[in-house]
Structure formats: C-alpha cells, structure tokens
N, C-alpha and C positions, 0 to 999 in steps of 0.2 A: 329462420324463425327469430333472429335474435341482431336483428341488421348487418350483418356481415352474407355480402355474397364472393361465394368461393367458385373459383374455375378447379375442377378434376378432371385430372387426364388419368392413359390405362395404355398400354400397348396391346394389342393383340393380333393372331394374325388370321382374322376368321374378320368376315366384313362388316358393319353398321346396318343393322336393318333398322328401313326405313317405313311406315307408315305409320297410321294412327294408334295402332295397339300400341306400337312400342315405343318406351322411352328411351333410354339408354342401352341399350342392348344388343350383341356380337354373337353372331352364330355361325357354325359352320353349315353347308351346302348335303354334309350326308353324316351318319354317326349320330350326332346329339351331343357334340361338344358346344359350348357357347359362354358369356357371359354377361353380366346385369349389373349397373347398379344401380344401391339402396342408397337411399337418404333420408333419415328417422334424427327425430329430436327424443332422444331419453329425457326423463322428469331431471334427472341428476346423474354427473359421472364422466366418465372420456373414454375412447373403446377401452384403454388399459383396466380401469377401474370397475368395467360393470359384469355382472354376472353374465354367464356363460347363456343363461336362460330368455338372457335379452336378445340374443344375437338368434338364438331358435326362433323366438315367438315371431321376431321381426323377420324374417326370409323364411320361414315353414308355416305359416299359418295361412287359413283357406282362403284369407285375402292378397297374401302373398303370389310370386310368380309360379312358385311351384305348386298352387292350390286351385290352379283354374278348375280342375278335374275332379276335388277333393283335397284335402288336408292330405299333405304326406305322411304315410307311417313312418313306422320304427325308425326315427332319427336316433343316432345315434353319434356322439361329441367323442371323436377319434383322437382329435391334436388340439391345443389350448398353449397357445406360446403370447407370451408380452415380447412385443418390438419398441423397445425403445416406447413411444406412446399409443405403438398402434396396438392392434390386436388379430392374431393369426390366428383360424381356427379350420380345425377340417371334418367333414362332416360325411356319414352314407346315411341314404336312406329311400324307401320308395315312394315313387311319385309316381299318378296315374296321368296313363297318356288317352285322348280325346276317346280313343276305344273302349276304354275302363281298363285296360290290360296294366299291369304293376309293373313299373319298369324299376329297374336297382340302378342307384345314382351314386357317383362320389363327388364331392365340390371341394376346393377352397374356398375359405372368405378371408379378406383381409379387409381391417378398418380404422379409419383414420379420422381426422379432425382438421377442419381450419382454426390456424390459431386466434382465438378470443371468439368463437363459436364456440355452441356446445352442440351443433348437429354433429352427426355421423354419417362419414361416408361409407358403405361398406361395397368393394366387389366379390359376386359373387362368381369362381369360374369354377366349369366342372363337366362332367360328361358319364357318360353310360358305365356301371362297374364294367364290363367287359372290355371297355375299351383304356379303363383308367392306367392299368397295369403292360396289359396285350401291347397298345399303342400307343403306349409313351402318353396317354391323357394327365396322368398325374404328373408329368415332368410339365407339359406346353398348359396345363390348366397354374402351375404353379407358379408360373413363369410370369403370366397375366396378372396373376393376384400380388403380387411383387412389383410390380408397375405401378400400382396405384400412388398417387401423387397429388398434392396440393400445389397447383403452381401459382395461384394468384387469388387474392382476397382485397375486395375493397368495401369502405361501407355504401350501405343504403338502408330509403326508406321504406323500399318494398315490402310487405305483411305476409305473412304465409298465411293461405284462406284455405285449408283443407275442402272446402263447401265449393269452392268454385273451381275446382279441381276435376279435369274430365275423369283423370285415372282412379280417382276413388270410387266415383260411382255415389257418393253420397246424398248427392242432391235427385238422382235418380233411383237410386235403389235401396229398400229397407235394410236391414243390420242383419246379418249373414250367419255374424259369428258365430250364435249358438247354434249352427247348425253343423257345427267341423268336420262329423264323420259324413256327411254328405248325407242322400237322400231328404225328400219333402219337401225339397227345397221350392220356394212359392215366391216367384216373381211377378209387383204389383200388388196392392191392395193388403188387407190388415193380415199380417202372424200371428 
C-alpha cells in the first residue's frame, strides 16, 4: 500500500495448499491444525502499538478466514505480549464448520512489519481446542507463529487496488458486514 513490497516467509510443517480459494495458507491432511496469512494496512501504528481490537476485527470477522460460515463467537484475548516490534497474541474461540456444527478453536497470531511499510503481516497458526493441549497443538502451532519473518523488502510502483482483488469479492459481491451474526444473507441484487 505504501511502495514497499515485502517477501514473508513462515516455517511450517503441514503442506501449501494450492488452488484458487487459497492465498497463503498451510494445513494439515486430518485434525484441523493449519495456518494463514494476513496482510492489512491499519489507518495508523506498528503491530506493537495498535489495540488488541485490531488484530480481532482483522482475523474474526465474517469477512475473515474464520467467517466463511459465520462470524466466530466468543473470542476471547488469552495472551497479548510485545516482541520487540512485533506482536504476539493468542486467542480461543468458536468457529462454525460448513455443517453449522460449533467447533472450539485455539490460535497464535504473530505480527510483524517491513521496515518503512506500515502494512501488517500477521500469521495466523492454530487448531482444534482438543487437539491444542492433547497433541502438543499449542507447542507446533507456536512454533509456526515464531517463524514469521521479513526477509526482503524492495521499492515499487505497484498500487494496492482492493476492487480488483479476486479474494475480496468486492467487485462481485454487495457488503456483508452488517450481517455478522449470519442468516438472510442475500447474494446479488439490492439489500
């Protein structure tokens, strides 16, 4: 957004999934461990400096990953640590799966910055509560989010065009938002 493009890298050891849904995104083969990233420009601020409520709105809301289904409930902000300039947070909460069934999630997010950008990287890693503690999820989902890294930044004059953007949907599909708790939802034609 701001002429600087940055390369981010992440370790993981869950594979790249590849087709058109997905941008960035690592999952594993059974469980529902995985990971994502985000890349949002805040009006103002660095991850260290912005409210905790920026980092919700941007990964839990119904436009988000975890909102295909519905906005996730009861989030709730477990860990809030400053790294140095990044920001570590850890989060539970429910998110519905393609059945409507309520599934209990726990995530890291860590988030970072190219220097002399003001975007936001954020990875998001995490997996099922049952699995977070049981199977070592919070040690390998933590492990991921730790990995995040800036390895190279150069300028350009490329624009960020939210509008020509397949993953927004904007140019396709009317504004969602106000409809977060889900139902009624009216795809095509006037709201």
């Amino acid at each position: 957004a701001d002429g600087i493009l940055a390369t981010v890298e992440f370790e993981s050891p869950w594979p790249l999934q590849q087709g058109t849904y997905y941008d960035v995104e690592v999952k594993s083969k059974e469980g529902g461990d995985g990971a994502f990233l985000v890349s949002k420009t805040p009006k103002s601020g660095s991850p260290a400096s912005l409210p905790a409520t920026w980092f919700r709105d941007a990964i839990f809301s119904i436009d988000g990953r975890y909102g295909a289904y519905g906005a996730p409930a009861d989030v709730k902000l477990l860990r809030d640590e400053v790294i140095e300039n990044d920001r570590l947070l850890e989060y539970s909460f429910t998110a519905l799966s393609p059945s409507r069934a309520e599934v209990l999630r726990r995530c890291y997010v860590r988030a970072t910055s190219a220097p002399g950008s003001k975007d936001v990287f954020a990875i998001v890693a995490g997996t099922t509560a049952a699995r977070w503690r049981k199977e070592k999820g919070d040690e390998t989902s933590r492990r991921v989010a730790d990995s995040l890294r800036v390895t190279a930044t150069k300028k350009t004059a490329l624009k960020k065009d939210e509008s020509s953007d397949y993953r927004t949907y904007k140019s396709k599909m009317p504004d969602l938002s106000r409809q977060k708790e889900g139902g009624n939802a009216k795809y095509g034609g006037d709201l």
